[in-house]
Steps between C-alpha positions, in 0.01 A plus 500: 500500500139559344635863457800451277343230307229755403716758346766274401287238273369759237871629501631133421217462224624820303849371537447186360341609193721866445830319650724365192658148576814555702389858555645694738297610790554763791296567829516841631455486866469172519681414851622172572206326355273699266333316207787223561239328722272423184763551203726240436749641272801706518465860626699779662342649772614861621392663818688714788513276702453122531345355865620151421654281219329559183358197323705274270382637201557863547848720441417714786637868426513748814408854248221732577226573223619866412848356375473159324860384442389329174562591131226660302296185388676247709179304573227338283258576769477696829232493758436679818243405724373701769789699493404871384230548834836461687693796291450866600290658267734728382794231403192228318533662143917454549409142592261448189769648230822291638302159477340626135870549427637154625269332299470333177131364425299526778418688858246319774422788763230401775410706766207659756288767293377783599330641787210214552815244533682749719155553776476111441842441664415749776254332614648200507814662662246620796371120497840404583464764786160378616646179572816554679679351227802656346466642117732316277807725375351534166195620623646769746685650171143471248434763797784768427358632128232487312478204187563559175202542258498417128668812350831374705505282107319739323736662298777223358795597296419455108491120420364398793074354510376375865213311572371497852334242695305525851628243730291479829146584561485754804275276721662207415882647561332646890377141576838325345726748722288455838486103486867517423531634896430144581811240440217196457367689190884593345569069563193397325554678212830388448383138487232614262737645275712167530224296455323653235683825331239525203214527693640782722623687220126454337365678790746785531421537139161548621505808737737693270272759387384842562505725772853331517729550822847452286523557044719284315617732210727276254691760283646340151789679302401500097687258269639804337735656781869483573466180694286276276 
């Protein structure tokens, strides 16, 4: 729970101030939950599959990333969060020009950067292994390629700025993901976070600095374009 309230709270606060009033939002990769456990509007969610009933707020879409079935500009906003670790290298800058295509104003993308994030999750992986415990399904596939870096968004298609932001501190990410092994921790910060949301978003705030373990990069499409 700790986990996707880290990288999904500095992806809310971009939304609320780039999101237009009755904007239209899309999740890439979102599953059956995605940010519709924080976000309380309307969103469609696509994914290739969906484990269980999505939440009441999204339009759940079953599409893959390569092939959005969407018109060009369809959406206000898109964002994709830790999505791109899970695409093949090869197939990531196909990903990155369909959801610049679907949308209007503005692209979130979050992931795990670079090689320091990647040996982070190893180690943690062999943690899991250390402890009898099985690795969580996410975790088995961080293990199959090698992250993206920064020049994944390096080179945008004209009219396009991006602004990135480090989300995680590398220590603090380690510690977050081994206490998260136990369920006492993963209960205890859900009451926090009912109890008291502001403070717990205060102190994510906190530990998102540099060496990060995942980059925010927020990509904004200039007034001028087709879509404004």
């Amino acid at each position: 729970m700790l986990n996707r309230a880290a990288r999904f709270f500095p992806i809310l606060r971009e939304l609320k101030y780039q999101l237009p009033t009755g904007g239209t939002l899309l999740e890439l990769g979102s599953g059956s939950l995605g940010l519709g456990e924080f976000w309380t509007g309307p969103f469609v969610g696509c994914d290739v599959i969906f484990s269980s009933r999505p939440v009441k707020n999204m339009r759940a879409v079953r599409c893959s990333g390569h092939q959005l079935p969407f018109e060009d500009g369809a959406f206000d906003a898109v964002v994709v969060s830790d999505v791109m670790e899970h695409v093949p290298p090869g197939k990531r800058k196909e990903v990155v020009a369909e959801v610049l295509r679907v949308a209007r104003k503005v692209v979130v993308f979050g992931y795990p950067c670079g090689p320091a994030a990647f040996q982070l999750d190893q180690k943690l992986y062999r943690e899991y292994q250390s402890r009898n415990l099985p690795p969580p399904a996410w975790l088995e596939e961080h293990m199959l390629h090698p992250f993206p870096d920064e020049d994944l968004l390096a080179e945008l298609p004209e009219g396009w700025k991006r602004k990135v932001i480090p989300n995680e501190s590398l220590p603090f990410h380690y510690r977050m993901m081994r206490a998260e092994m136990l369920r006492l921790w993963d209960y205890s910060f859900r009451l926090m976070l009912r109890i008291m949301p502001g403070f717990v978003d205060r102190c994510l705030q906190s530990v998102n600095r540099e060496p990060s373990y995942r980059k925010i990069f927020v990509l904004t499409r200039e007034s001028r374009s087709a879509y404004a």
